[in-house]
VEXDREN-631086 format. One record per residue (C-alpha): x, y, z; residue in three letters; residue number from 0. Coordinates in steps of 0.1 Angstrom, whole numbers, plus 5000, padded with zeros to 4 digits. Layout:
# residues N
R/c1/c2/c3/residu/num
R/X/Y/Z/Ala/NUM
...
***
This chain:
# residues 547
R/c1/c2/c3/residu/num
R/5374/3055/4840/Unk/0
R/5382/3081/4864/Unk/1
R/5370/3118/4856/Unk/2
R/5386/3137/4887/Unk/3
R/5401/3160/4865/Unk/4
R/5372/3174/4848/Unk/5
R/5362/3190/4873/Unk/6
R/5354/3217/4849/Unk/7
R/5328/3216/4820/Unk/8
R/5303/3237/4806/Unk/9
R/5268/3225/4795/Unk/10
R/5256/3231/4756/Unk/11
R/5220/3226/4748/Unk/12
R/5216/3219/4708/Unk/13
R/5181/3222/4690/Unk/14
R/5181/3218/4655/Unk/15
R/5150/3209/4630/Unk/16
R/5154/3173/4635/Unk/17
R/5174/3169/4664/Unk/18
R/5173/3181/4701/Unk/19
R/5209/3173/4725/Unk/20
R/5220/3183/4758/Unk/21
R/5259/3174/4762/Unk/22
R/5288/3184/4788/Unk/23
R/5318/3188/4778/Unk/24
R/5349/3192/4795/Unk/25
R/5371/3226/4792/Unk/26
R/5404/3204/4797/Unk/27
R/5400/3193/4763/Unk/28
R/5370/3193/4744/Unk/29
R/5360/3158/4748/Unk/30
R/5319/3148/4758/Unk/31
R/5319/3137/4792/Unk/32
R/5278/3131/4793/Unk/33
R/5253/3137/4763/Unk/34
R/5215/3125/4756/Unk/35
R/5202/3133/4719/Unk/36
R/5164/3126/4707/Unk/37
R/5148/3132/4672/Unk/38
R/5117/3154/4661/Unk/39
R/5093/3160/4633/Unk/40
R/5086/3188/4612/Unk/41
R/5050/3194/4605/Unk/42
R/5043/3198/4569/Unk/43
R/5014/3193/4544/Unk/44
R/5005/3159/4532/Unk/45
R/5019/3156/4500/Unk/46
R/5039/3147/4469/Unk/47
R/5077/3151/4472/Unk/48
R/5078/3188/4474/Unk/49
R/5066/3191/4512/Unk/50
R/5083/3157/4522/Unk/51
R/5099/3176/4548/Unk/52
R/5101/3154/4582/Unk/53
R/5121/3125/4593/Unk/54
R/5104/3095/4582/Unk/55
R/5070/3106/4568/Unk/56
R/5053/3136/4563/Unk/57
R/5024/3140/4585/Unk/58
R/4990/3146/4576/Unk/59
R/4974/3182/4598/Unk/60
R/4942/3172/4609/Unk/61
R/4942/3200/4640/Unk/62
R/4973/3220/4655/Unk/63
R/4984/3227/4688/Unk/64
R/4971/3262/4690/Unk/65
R/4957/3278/4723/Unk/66
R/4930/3301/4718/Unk/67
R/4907/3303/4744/Unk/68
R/4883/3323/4732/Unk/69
R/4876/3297/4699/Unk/70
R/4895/3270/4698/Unk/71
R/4876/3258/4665/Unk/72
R/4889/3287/4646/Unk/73
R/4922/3273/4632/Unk/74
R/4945/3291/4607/Unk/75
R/4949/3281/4573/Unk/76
R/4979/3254/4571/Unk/77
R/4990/3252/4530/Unk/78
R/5014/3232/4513/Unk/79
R/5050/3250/4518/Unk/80
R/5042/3256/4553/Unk/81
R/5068/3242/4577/Unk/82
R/5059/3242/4614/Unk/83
R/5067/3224/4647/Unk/84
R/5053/3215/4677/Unk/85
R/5068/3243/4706/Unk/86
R/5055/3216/4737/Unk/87
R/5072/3190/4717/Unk/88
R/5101/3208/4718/Unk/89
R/5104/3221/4754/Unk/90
R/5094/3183/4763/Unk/91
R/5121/3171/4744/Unk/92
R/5146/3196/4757/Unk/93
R/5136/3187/4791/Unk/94
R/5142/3151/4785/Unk/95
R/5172/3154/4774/Unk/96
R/5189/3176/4802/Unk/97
R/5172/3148/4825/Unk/98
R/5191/3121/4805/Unk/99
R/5224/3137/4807/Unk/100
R/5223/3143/4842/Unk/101
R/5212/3105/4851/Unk/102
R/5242/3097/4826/Unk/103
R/5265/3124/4846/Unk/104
R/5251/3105/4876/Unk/105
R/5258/3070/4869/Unk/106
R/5296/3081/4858/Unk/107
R/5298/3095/4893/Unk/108
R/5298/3129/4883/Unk/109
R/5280/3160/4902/Unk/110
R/5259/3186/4886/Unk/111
R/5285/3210/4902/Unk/112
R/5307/3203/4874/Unk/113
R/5286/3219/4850/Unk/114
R/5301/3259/4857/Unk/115
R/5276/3274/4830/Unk/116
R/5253/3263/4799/Unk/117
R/5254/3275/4764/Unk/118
R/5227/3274/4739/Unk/119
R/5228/3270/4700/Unk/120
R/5199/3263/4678/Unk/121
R/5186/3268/4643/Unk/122
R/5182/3300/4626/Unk/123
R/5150/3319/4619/Unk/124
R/5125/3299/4634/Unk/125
R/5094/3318/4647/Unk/126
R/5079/3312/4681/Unk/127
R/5046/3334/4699/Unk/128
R/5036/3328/4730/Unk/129
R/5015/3348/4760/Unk/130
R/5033/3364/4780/Unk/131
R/5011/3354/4812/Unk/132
R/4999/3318/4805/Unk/133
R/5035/3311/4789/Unk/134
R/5016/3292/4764/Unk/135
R/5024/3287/4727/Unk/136
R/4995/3304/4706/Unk/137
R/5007/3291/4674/Unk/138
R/5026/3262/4666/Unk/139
R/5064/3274/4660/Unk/140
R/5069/3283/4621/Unk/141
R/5101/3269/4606/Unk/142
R/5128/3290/4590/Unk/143
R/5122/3268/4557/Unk/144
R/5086/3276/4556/Unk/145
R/5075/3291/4524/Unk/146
R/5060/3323/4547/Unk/147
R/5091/3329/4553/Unk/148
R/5114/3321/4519/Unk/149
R/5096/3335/4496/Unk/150
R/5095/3371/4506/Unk/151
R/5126/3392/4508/Unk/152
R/5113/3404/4544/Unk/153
R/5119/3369/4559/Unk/154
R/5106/3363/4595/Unk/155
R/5085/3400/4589/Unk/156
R/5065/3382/4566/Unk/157
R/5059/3352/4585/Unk/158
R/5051/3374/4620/Unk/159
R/5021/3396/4598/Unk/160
R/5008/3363/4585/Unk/161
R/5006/3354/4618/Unk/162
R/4987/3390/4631/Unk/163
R/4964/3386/4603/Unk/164
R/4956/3347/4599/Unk/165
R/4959/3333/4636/Unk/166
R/4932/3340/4655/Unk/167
R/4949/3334/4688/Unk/168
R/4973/3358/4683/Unk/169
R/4952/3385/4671/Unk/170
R/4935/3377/4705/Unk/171
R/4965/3382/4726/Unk/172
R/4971/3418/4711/Unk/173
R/5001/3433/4732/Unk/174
R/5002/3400/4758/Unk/175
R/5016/3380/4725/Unk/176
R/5053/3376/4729/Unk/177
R/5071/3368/4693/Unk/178
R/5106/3352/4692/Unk/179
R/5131/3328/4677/Unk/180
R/5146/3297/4692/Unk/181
R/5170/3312/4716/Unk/182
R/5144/3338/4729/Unk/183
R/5116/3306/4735/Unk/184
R/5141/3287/4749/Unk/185
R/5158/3310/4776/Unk/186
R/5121/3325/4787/Unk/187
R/5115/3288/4796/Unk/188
R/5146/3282/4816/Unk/189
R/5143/3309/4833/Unk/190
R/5108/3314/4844/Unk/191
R/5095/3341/4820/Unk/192
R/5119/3364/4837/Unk/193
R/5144/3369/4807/Unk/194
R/5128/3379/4774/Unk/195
R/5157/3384/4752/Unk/196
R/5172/3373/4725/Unk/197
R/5210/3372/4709/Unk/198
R/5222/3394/4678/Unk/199
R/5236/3362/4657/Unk/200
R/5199/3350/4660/Unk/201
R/5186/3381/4655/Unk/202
R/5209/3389/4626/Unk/203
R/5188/3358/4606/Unk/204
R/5156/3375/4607/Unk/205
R/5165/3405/4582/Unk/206
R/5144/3431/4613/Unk/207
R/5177/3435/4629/Unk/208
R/5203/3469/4616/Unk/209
R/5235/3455/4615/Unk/210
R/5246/3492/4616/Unk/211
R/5230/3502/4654/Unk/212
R/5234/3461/4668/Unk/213
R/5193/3464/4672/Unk/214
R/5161/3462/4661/Unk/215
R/5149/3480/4628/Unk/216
R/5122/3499/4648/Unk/217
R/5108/3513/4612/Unk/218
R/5102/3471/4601/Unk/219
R/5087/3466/4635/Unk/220
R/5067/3493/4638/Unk/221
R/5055/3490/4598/Unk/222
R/5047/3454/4615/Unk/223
R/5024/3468/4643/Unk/224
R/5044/3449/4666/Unk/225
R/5044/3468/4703/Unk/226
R/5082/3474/4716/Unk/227
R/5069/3448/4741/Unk/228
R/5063/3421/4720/Unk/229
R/5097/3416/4706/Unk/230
R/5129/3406/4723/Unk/231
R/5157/3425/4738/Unk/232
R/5186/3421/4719/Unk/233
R/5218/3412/4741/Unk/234
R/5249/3426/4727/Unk/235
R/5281/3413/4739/Unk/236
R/5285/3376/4752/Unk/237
R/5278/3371/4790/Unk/238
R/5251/3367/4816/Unk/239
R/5217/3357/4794/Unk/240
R/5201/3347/4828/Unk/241
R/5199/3316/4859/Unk/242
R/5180/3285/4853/Unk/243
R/5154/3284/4874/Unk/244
R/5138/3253/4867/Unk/245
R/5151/3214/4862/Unk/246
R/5179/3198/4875/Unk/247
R/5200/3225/4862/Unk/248
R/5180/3252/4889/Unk/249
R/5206/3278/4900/Unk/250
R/5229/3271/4867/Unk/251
R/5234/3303/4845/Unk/252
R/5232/3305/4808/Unk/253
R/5261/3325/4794/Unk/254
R/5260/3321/4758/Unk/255
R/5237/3320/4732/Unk/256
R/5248/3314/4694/Unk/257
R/5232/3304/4660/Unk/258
R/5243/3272/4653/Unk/259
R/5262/3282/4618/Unk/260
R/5277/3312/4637/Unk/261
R/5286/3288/4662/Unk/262
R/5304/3270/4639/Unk/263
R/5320/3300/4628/Unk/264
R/5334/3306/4665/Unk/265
R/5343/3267/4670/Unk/266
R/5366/3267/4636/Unk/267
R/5379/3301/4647/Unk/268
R/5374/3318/4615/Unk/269
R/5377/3356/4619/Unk/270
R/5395/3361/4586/Unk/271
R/5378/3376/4555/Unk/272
R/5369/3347/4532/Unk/273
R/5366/3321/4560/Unk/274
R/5338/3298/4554/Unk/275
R/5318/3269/4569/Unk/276
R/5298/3247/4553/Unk/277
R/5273/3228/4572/Unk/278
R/5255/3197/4554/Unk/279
R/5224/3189/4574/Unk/280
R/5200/3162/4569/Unk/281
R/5175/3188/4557/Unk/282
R/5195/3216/4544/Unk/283
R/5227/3231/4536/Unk/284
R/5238/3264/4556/Unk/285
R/5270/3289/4544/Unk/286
R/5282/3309/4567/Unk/287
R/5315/3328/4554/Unk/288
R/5332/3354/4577/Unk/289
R/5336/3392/4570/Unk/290
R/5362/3403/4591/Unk/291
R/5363/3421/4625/Unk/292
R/5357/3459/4618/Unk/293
R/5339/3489/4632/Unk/294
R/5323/3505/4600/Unk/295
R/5298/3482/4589/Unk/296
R/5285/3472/4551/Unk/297
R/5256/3485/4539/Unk/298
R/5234/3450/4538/Unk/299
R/5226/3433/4503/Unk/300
R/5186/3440/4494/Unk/301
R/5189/3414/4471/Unk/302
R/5174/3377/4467/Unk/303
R/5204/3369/4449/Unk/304
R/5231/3379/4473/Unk/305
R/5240/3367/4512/Unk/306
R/5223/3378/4542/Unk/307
R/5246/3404/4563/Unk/308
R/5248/3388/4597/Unk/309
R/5266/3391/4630/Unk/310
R/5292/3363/4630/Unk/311
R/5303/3364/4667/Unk/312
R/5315/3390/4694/Unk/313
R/5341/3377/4718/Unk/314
R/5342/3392/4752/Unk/315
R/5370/3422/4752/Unk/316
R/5368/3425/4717/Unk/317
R/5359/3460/4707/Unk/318
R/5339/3448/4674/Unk/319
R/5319/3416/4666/Unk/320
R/5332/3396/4639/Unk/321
R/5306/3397/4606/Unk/322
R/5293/3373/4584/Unk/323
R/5280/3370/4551/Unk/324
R/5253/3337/4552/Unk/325
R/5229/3319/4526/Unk/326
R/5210/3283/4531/Unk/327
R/5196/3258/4507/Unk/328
R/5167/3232/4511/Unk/329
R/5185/3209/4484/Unk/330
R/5194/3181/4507/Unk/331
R/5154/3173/4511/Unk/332
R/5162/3153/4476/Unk/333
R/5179/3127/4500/Unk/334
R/5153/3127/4518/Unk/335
R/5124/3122/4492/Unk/336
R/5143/3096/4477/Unk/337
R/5149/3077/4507/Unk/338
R/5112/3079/4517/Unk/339
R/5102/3071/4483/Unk/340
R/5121/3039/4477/Unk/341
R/5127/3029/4513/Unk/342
R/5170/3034/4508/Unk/343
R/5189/3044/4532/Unk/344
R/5215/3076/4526/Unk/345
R/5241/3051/4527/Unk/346
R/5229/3028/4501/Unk/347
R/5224/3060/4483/Unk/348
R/5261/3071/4488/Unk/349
R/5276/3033/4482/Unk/350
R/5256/3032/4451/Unk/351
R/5274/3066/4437/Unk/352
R/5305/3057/4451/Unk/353
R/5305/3023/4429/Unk/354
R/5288/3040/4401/Unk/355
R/5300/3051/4368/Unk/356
R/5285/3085/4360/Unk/357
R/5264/3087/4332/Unk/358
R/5282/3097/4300/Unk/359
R/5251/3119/4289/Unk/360
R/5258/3142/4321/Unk/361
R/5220/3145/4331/Unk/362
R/5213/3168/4358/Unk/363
R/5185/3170/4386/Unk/364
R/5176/3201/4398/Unk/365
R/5161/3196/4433/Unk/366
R/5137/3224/4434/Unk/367
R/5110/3207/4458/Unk/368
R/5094/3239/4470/Unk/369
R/5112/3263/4445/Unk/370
R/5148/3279/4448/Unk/371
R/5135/3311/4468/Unk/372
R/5168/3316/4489/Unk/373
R/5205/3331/4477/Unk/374
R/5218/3329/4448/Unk/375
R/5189/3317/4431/Unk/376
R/5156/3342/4440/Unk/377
R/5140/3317/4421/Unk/378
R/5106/3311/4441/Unk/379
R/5087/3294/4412/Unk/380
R/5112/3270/4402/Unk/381
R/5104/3231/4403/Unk/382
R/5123/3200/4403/Unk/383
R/5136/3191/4369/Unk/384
R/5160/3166/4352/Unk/385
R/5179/3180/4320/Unk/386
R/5204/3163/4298/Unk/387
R/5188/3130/4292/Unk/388
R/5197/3114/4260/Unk/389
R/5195/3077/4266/Unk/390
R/5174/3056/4290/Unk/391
R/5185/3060/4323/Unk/392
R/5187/3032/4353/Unk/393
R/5194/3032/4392/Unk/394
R/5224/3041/4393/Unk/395
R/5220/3074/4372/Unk/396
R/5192/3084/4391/Unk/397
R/5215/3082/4427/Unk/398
R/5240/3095/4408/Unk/399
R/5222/3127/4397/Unk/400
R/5208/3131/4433/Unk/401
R/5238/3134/4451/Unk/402
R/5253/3156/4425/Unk/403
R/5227/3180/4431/Unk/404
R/5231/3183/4463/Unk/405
R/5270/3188/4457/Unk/406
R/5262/3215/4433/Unk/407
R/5237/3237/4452/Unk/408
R/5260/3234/4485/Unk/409
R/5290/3249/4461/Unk/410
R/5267/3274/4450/Unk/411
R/5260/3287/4486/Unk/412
R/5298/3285/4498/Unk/413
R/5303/3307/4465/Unk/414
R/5274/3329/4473/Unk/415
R/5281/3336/4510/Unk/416
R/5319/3343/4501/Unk/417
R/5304/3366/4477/Unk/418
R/5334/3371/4455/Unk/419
R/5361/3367/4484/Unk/420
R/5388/3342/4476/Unk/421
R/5381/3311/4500/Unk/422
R/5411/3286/4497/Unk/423
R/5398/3263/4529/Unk/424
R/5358/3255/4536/Unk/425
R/5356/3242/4571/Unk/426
R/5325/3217/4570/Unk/427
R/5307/3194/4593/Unk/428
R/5269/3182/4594/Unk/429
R/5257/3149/4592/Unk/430
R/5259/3142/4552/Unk/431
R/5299/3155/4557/Unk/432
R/5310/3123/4569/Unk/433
R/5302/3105/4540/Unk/434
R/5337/3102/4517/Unk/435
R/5325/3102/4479/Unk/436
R/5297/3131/4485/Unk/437
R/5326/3156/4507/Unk/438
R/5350/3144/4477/Unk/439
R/5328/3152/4449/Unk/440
R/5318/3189/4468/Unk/441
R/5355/3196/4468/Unk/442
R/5362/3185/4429/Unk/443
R/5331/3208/4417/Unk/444
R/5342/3238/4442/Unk/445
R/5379/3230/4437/Unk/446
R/5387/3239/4476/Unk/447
R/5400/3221/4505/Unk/448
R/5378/3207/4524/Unk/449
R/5387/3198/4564/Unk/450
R/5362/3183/4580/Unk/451
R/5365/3182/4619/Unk/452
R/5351/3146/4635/Unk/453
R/5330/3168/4659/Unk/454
R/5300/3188/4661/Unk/455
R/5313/3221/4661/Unk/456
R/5289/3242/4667/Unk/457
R/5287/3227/4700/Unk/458
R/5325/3230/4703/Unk/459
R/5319/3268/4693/Unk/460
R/5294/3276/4721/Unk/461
R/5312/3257/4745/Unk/462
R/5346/3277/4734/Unk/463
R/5322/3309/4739/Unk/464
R/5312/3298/4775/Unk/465
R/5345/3294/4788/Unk/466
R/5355/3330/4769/Unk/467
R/5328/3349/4791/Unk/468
R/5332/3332/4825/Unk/469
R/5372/3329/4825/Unk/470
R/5374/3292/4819/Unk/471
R/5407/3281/4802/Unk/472
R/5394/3258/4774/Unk/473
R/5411/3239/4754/Unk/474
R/5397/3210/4724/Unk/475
R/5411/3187/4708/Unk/476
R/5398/3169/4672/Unk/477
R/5407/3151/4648/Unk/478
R/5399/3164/4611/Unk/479
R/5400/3151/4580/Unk/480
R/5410/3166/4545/Unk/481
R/5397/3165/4511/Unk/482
R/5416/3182/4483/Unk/483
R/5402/3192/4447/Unk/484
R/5417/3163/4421/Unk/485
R/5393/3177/4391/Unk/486
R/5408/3204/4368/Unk/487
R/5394/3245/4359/Unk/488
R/5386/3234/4327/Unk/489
R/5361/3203/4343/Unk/490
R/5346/3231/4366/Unk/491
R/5340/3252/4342/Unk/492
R/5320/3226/4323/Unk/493
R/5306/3214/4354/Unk/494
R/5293/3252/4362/Unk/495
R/5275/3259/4328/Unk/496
R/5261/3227/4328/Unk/497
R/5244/3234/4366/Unk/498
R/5236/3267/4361/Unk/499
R/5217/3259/4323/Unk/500
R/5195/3229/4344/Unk/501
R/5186/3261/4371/Unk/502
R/5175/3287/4348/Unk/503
R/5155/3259/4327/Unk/504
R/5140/3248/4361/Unk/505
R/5121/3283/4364/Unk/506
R/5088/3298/4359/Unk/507
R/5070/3263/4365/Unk/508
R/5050/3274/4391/Unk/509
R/5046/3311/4384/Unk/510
R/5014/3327/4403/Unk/511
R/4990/3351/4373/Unk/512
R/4990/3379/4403/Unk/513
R/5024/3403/4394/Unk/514
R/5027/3405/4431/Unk/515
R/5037/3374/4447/Unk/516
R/5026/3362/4480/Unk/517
R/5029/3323/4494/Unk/518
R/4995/3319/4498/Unk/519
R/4983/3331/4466/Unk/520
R/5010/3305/4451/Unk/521
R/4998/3277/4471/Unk/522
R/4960/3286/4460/Unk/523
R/4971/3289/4422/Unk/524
R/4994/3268/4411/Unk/525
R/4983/3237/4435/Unk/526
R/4968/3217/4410/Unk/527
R/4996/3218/4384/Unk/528
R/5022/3214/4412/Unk/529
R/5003/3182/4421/Unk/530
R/4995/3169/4388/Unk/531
R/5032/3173/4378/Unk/532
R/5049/3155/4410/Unk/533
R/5029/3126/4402/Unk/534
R/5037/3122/4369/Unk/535
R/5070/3127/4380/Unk/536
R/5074/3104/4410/Unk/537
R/5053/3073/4386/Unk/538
R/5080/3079/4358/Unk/539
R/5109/3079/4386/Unk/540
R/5093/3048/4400/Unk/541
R/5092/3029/4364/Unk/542
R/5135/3030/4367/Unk/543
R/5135/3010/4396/Unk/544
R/5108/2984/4381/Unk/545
R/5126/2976/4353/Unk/546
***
């Protein structure tokens, strides 16, 4: 196949929880000329179901990859709800994949010289420190899922003073301790330590930013003790984030930098009020639902039970950026647990409820594994819970109730992040959207079109958003796929009070005897009953599948 005419393409590097990808794509029209993609684990606590976080099994933390120089024995507490990952696993993994898709450029006889610019999307919230002189990681990186993050309305501020006060490395590295998410880790390593900077849509996710000014809170950070030095730039408007100055890539800039929901955002070209995008990952479900483009800006929601006020985009030329009103669940772990629990595959799991009749008694699972902390629910001290049973129940109930949940929490999220808006169309896309019966049942209990696009398009967004700044014509092509509502109001209705009965019963299971909640005073009190209770529950699960 000759590729003479793509002689234009941008590069976009992906990092996700689970999932790390480096892929060219040409600006003629959209398609992936060379790509490389290569899994990762989350670190998590060894235990039952409700930290079953990774790919494949959870992992047991005997040591972490902390640099401390001064004593390298004195570890951190690690307690169940805590999420981390390994930052050198991650730069090696991004590394190895930029290698791969230049040997695969290569062998299609394609020059580096191709690639005009790179883009870079990655997962919200994540926390990263490092030192600023040995570029080393002094903690491992703390996921946006972790429990030092979810349960406090102050988000990544809570996870960065658990750090100051528990990580002895960092405490340490005083003022040499540079924090950051994703984005920021990522573009100090391409480029040498020379950028330190980070991107408003990431920095919109970690609740220090003022939507109002486009920066920092300085009142958070400095209630944080956090030096101006130690926390990124912020970058307003899309264009020059830096040159690579290291890999294959040396002497390639970096001119965008995008959340991957906000990416999404961009790709599906949503810039109407109401617009929303759903994205169905393997280990959670992300809303993303757009403002509008205006110049006076909403006074944020300080509320665990509304959305997270969040820059959705700014296109170059534009004199505003284009808001967004975002929430996230962690229901789509129950996949995960049941698949690691009975060795099934997600889709047996989807066959099964696809050729399943659902249960006449209209049980429902709740899948509050490590609580329902984020919007709408505020609901830190919930705990899984199945409500409704009235006769024996088999397999197929059990499959059956799973993927429901997960239908109901991701409607919940689209409904919260549109936060009263009409939304007559949900864009959606993520792994778990491609299969028909669970995308069909999600637009019966929301009673919305769904179009699904067969692409990622989050990487479709930041490539879109490359081309934008450096005055490439880009145009992309995709096929996409609709799903329209077939249930009726009066089944939604039902449906809805059903749902939202199981969630308020689910509450209080874990709740801590201190009136002021903390996640490590959870994790220290409630431990035992947590424990005690997922066992009994994962040995009386178990019994369905004996007999």
């Amino acid at each position: 196949m000759s590729f003479h005419y793509q002689f234009q393409a941008v590069g976009v590097l992906n990092v996700k929880s689970n999932i790390v990808s480096f892929t060219v794509v040409s600006a003629m029209d959209g398609h992936e000329v060379a790509s490389s993609i290569k899994r990762m684990s989350l670190i998590t606590k060894d235990s039952p179901g409700s930290c079953d976080r990774g790919i494949g099994k959870t992992q047991k933390i005997d040591t972490m990859n902390d640099v401390n120089e001064h004593n390298p024995t004195e570890l951190p507490p690690f307690e169940r709800g805590h999420v981390e990952q390994d930052p050198g696993n991650i730069w090696k993994t991004v590394m190895a994949v930029i290698e791969d898709t230049i040997d695969d450029m290569y062998h299609k006889g394609l020059p580096i010289t191709y690639i005009k610019s790179v883009g870079i999307t990655n997962e919200i919230g994540t926390l990263l420190v490092w030192h600023s002189e040995t570029n080393e990681p002094l903690h491992n990186a703390i996921h946006w899922t972790d429990s030092r993050i979810t349960h406090s309305n102050r988000g990544t501020a809570s996870a960065i003073e658990w750090l100051l006060q528990n990580s002895p490395a960092v405490i340490s590295a005083a003022n040499k301790c540079r924090f950051g998410t994703l984005d920021t880790w990522l573009l100090w390593k391409l480029t040498a330590g020379e950028m330190y900077i980070t991107d408003m849509t990431n920095a919109s996710y970690t609740r220090l930013f003022d939507i109002a000014t486009l920066n920092w809170d300085m009142d958070e950070c400095r209630a944080l003790g956090l030096a101006k030095c130690s926390w990124p730039t912020v970058h307003r408007r899309p264009n020059h984030y830096g040159i690579i100055l290291i890999s294959r890539l040396l002497g390639v800039t970096v001119n965008a930098v995008m959340a991957r929901p906000n990416a999404a955002l961009f790709g599906h070209r949503c810039y109407r009020s109401g617009q929303t995008v759903l994205t169905l990952d393997v280990l959670t479900s992300v809303a993303i639902s757009s403002f509008g483009s205006q110049g006076r800006v909403p006074k944020p929601f300080n509320s665990p039970h509304k959305p997270w006020l969040v820059v959705g985009y700014w296109e170059p030329n534009e004199p505003y950026p284009v808001l967004g009103m975002a929430t996230a669940s962690e229901a789509n772990v129950v996949m995960q647990w049941l698949k690691n629990n009975y060795l099934m595959s997600v889709e047996e799991c989807i066959n099964t409820y696809a050729n399943a009749h659902p249960s006449s008694q209209q049980a429902i699972l709740v899948p509050a594994f490590g609580g329902l902390p984020m919007p709408p629910y505020g609901r830190p001290n919930a705990r899984p819970a199945i409500i409704g049973i009235s006769k024996p129940m088999g397999h197929d109930e059990l499959i059956t109730m799973v993927v429901e949940s997960l239908c109901y929490s991701a409607a919940d999220i689209v409904q919260c992040s549109a936060d009263g808006r009409p939304t007559d169309t949900v864009f959606i896309d993520g792994p778990y959207s491609n299969f028909g019966p669970l995308t069909q049942r999600l637009s019966d209990v929301l009673g919305t079109r769904l179009i699904r696009n067969r692409c990622d398009m989050a990487i479709d967004g930041v490539a879109r958003m490359v081309a934008s700044t450096i005055n490439l014509k880009y145009r992309s092509h995709h096929e996409i796929i609709v799903y329209d509502p077939i249930s009726t109001a009066e089944q939604r209705l039902v449906w809805s009070k059903m749902w939202k009965e199981a969630i308020r019963r689910s509450d209080g299971w874990a709740a801590p005897e201190e009136d002021e909640f903390t996640p490590s005073r959870f994790c220290r009190n409630t431990v035992q009953t947590v424990k005690s209770c997922a066992i009994g529950w994962v040995k009386w699960i178990k019994q369905l599948f004996i007999s």
